[in-house]
C-alpha positions as a printed NumPy array, in Angstrom:
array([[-129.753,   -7.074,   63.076],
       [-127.125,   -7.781,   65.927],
       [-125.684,   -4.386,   67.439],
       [-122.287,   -3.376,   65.546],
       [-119.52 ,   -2.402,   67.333],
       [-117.969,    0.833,   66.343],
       [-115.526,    0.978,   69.349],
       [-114.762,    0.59 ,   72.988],
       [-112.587,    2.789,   74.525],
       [-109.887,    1.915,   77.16 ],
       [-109.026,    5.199,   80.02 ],
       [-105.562,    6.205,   81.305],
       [-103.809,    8.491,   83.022],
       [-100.866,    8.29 ,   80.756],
       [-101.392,    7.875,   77.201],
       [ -97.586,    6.795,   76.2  ],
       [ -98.248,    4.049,   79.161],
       [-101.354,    2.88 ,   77.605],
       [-100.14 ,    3.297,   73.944],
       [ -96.62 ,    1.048,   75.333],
       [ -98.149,   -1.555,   77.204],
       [-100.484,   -2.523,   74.499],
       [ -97.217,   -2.626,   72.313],
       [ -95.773,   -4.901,   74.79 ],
       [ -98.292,   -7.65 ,   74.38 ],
       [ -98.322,   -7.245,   70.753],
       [-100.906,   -5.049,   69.897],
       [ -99.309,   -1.596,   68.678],
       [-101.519,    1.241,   68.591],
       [-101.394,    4.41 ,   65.954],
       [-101.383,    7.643,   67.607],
       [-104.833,    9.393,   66.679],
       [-104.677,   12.926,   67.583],
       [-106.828,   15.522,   69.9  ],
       [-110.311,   15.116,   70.546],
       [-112.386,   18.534,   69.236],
       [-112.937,   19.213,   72.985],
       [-109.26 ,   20.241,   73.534],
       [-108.608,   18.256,   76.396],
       [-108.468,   14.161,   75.593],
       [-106.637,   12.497,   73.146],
       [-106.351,    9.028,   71.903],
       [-104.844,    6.285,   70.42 ],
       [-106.338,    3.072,   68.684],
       [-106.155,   -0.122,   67.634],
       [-108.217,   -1.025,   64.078],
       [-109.46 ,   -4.432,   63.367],
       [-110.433,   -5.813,   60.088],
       [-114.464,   -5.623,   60.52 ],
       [-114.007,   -1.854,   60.958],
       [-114.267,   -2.279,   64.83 ],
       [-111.346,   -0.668,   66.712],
       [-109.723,   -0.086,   70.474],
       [-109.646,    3.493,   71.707],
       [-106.771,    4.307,   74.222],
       [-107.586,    7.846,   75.641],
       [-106.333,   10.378,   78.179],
       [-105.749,   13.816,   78.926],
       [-103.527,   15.863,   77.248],
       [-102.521,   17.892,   79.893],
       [-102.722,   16.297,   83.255],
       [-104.241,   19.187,   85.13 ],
       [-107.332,   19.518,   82.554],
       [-110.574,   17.693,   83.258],
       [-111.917,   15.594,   80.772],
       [-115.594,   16.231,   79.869],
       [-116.334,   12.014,   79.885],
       [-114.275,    9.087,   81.853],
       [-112.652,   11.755,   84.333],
       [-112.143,    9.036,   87.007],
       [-111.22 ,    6.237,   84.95 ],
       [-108.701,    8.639,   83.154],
       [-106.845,    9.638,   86.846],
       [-107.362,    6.587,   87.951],
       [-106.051,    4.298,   85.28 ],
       [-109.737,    2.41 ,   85.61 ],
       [-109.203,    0.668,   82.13 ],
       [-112.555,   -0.094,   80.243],
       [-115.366,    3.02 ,   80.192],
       [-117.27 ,    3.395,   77.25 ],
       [-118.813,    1.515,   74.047],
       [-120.168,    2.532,   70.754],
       [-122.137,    0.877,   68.194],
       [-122.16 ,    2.256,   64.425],
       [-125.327,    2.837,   62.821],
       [-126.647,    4.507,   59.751],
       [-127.914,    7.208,   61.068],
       [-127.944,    8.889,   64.464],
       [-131.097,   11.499,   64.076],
       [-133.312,    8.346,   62.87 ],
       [-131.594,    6.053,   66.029],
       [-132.193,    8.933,   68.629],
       [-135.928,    9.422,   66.758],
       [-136.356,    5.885,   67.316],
       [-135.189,    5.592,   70.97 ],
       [-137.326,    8.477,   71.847],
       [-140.233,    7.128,   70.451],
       [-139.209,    4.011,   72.927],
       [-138.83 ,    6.127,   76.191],
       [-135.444,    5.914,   76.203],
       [-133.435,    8.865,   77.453],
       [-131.057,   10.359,   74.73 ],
       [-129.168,   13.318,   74.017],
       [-128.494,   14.147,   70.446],
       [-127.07 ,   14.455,   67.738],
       [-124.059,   15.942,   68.615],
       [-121.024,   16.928,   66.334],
       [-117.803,   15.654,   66.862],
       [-114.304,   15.815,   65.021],
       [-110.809,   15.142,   65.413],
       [-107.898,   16.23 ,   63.66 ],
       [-105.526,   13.521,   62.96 ],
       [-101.417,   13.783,   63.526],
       [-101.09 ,   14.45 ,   59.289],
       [-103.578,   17.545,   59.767],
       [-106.373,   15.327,   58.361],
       [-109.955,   16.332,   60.141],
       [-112.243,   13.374,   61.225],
       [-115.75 ,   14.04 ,   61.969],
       [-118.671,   12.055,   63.046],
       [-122.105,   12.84 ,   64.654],
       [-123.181,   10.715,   67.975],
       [-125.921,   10.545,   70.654],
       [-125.614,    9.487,   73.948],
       [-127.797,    7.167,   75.159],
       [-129.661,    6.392,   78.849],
       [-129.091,    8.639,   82.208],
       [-125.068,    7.208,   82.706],
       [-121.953,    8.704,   81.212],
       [-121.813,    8.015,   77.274],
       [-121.235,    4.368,   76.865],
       [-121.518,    3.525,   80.181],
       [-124.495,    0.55 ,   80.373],
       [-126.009,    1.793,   76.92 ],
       [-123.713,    2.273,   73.862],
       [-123.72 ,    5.214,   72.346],
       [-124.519,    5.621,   68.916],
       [-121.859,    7.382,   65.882],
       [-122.626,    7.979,   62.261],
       [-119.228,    9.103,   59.851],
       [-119.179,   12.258,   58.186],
       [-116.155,   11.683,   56.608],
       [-114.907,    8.297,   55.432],
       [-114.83 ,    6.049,   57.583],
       [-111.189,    4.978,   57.053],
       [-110.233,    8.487,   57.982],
       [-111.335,    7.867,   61.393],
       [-110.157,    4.27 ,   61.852],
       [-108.802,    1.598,   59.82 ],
       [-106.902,   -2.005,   60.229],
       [-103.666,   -1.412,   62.339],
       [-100.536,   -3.472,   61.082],
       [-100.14 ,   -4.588,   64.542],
       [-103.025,   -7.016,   64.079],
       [-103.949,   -6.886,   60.064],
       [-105.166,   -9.796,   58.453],
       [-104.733,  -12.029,   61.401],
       [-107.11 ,  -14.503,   62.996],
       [-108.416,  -11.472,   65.232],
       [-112.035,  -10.326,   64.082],
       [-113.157,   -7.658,   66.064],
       [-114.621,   -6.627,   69.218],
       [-116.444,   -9.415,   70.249],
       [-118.016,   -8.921,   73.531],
       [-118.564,   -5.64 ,   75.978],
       [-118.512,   -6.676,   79.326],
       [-120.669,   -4.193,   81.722],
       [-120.647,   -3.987,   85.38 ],
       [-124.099,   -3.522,   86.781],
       [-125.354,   -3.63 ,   90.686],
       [-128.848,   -5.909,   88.857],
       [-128.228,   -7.982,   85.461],
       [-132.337,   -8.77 ,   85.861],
       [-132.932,   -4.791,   85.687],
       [-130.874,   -3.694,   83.137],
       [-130.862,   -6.813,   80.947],
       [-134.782,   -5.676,   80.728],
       [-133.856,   -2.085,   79.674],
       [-131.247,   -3.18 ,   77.167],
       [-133.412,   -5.509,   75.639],
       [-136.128,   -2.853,   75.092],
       [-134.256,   -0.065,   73.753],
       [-132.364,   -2.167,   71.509],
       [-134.44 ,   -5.521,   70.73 ],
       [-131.974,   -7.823,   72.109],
       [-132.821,  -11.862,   72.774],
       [-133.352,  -13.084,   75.905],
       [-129.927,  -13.659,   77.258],
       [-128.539,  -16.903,   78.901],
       [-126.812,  -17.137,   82.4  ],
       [-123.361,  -19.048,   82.184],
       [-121.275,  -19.592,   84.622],
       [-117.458,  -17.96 ,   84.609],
       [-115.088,  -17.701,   87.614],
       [-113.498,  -14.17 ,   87.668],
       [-117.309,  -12.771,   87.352],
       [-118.336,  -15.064,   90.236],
       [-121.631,  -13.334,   90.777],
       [-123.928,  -13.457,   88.221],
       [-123.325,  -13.356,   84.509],
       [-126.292,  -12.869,   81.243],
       [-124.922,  -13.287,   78.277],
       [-126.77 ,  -12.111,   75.24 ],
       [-126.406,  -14.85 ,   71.68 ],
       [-125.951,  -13.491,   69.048],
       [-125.1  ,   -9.982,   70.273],
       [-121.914,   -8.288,   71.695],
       [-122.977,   -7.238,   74.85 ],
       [-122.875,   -9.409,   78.251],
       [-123.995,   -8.069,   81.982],
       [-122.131,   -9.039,   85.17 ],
       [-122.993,   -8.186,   88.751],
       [-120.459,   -8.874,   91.249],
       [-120.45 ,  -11.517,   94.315],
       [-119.053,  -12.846,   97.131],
       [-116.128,  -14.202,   95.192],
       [-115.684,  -11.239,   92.61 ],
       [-114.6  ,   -8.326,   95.347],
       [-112.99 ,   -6.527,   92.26 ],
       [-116.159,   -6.704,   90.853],
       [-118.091,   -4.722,   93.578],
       [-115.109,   -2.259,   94.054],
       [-115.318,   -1.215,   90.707],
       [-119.14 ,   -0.782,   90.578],
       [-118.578,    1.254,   93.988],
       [-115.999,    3.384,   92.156],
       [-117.178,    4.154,   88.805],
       [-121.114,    2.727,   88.708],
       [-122.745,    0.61 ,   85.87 ],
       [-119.803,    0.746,   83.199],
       [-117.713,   -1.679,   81.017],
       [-115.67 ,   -3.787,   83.012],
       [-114.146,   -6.012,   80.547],
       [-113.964,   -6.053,   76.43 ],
       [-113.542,   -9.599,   74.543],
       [-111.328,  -10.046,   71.136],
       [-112.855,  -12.32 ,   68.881],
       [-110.323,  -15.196,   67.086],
       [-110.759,  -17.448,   64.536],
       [-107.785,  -19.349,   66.022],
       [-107.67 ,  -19.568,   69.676],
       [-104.915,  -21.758,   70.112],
       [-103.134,  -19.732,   68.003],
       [-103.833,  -16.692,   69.795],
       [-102.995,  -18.525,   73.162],
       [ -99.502,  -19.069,   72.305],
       [ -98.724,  -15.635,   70.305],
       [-100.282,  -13.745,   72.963],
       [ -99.175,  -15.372,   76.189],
       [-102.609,  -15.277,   77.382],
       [-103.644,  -16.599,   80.561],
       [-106.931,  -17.45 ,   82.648],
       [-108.144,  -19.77 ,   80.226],
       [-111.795,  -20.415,   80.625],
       [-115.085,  -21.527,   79.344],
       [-117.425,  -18.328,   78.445],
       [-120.459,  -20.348,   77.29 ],
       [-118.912,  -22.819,   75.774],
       [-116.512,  -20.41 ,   74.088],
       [-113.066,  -20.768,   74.79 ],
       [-111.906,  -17.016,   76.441],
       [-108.503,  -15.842,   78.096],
       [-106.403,  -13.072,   79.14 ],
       [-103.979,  -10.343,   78.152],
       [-102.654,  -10.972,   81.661],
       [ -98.702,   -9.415,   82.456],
       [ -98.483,   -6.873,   84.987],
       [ -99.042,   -3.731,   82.401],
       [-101.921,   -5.319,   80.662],
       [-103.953,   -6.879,   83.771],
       [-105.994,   -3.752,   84.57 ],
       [-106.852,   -2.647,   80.79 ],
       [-109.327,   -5.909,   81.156],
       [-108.457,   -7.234,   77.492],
       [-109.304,  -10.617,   76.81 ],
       [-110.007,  -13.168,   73.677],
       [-112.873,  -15.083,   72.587],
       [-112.821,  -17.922,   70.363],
       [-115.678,  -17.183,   67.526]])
């Protein structure tokens, strides 16, 4: 079964900035509450397969966050990824049993602005921050439209989901082996995209895609030198591109595979590294 996206979470050093710009393009955001750690909180943005955006910072600007810190201080956009599954103690059983480095289960709640706890259990997964190359993985303890449902912003619209994670890496050949073992992905497909003019594997079929910077993609390298192997860039699926194209005032239109794909791209948006794919 392809990998399901629970969430990808966007890092800021201002959550009210986040939470506004996203408003800005059209895509308001529900405030979510404090993180059970104390120090991060977040806001998201709920699509209709369950799959949500997760704006997060610190709450107080002189804490340190426990995950993300320098994407958080350094408004550094995309950071992490998770993918839902049915349960976390048989996933981290299962990646064990595979060699691959995990640390888990792990409880985790969050208390919602009505007083409403969330709670979840998750394992993180590899030797990087959580959800840096390898998603981590998240299992609801309480309902799962306690912790995240559709947002009226984009309800019932021709968005679908998160469609593609985007991750930075120094080697797509190394870690395009790794992903595919731990998680039995296909054997991915080089295309051939502008802004990620180094190399780029994309995987069919699943929601993950590898890019390694080059000599035309200085952002690219800048970032990897700055945060390491991590999301760089997160895809919206939509049933109706053109559609999207004009509500959205996207821009950079390109060919992702033979998938049309643009950009939320005014000067608030352009470093969150938000984009659409037609699906």
């Amino acid at each position: 079964m392809p990998l399901r996206i629970d969430h990808v979470t966007i890092a800021g050093s201002r959550l009210e900035a986040l939470a506004t710009a996203f408003a800005a393009a059209g895509l308001a955001t529900e405030y979510g509450g404090m993180h059970s750690n104390g120090i991060t909180h977040m806001s998201l943005l709920g699509f209709d397969d369950g799959s949500y955006v997760e704006l997060v910072s610190l709450n107080r600007p002189q804490e340190r966050a426990p995950n993300w810190q320098a994407q958080i201080v350094t408004d550094g956009g995309p950071c992490s990824w998770a993918v839902r599954v049915p349960d976390v103690a048989t996933e981290v059983e299962r990646l064990r049993r595979a060699a691959v480095p995990v640390n888990g289960p792990h409880h985790s709640a969050r208390r919602r602005p009505d007083q409403v706890l969330v709670e979840s259990d998750m394992a993180f997964v590899g030797e990087h921050p959580p959800g840096a190359v390898h998603p981590f993985v998240i299992q609801d303890r309480t309902a799962r439209d306690l912790r995240a449902s559709p947002s009226a912003s984009v309800r019932s619209t021709e968005f679908t989901g998160i469609a593609k994670v985007v991750i930075g890496v120094d080697d797509v050949e190394r870690w395009a082996r790794e992903l595919r073992d731990a998680w039995d992905l296909p054997a991915p497909s080089a295309i051939t995209y502008e802004p990620f003019a180094g190399q780029l594997l994309d995987f069919p079929g699943e929601p993950i895609a590898l890019a390694a910077p080059g000599a035309r993609s200085p952002w690219l390298a800048k970032r990897l030198a700055q945060y390491g192997p991590s999301p760089c860039a997160f895809l919206v699926g939509s049933r109706d591109f053109e559609h999207s194209m004009t509500r959205y005032r996207l821009r950079r239109r390109g060919d992702w595979g033979g998938a049309p794909v643009a950009w939320f791209d005014d000067s608030n948006m352009r470093p969150r590294g938000l984009g659409v794919l037609g699906v």
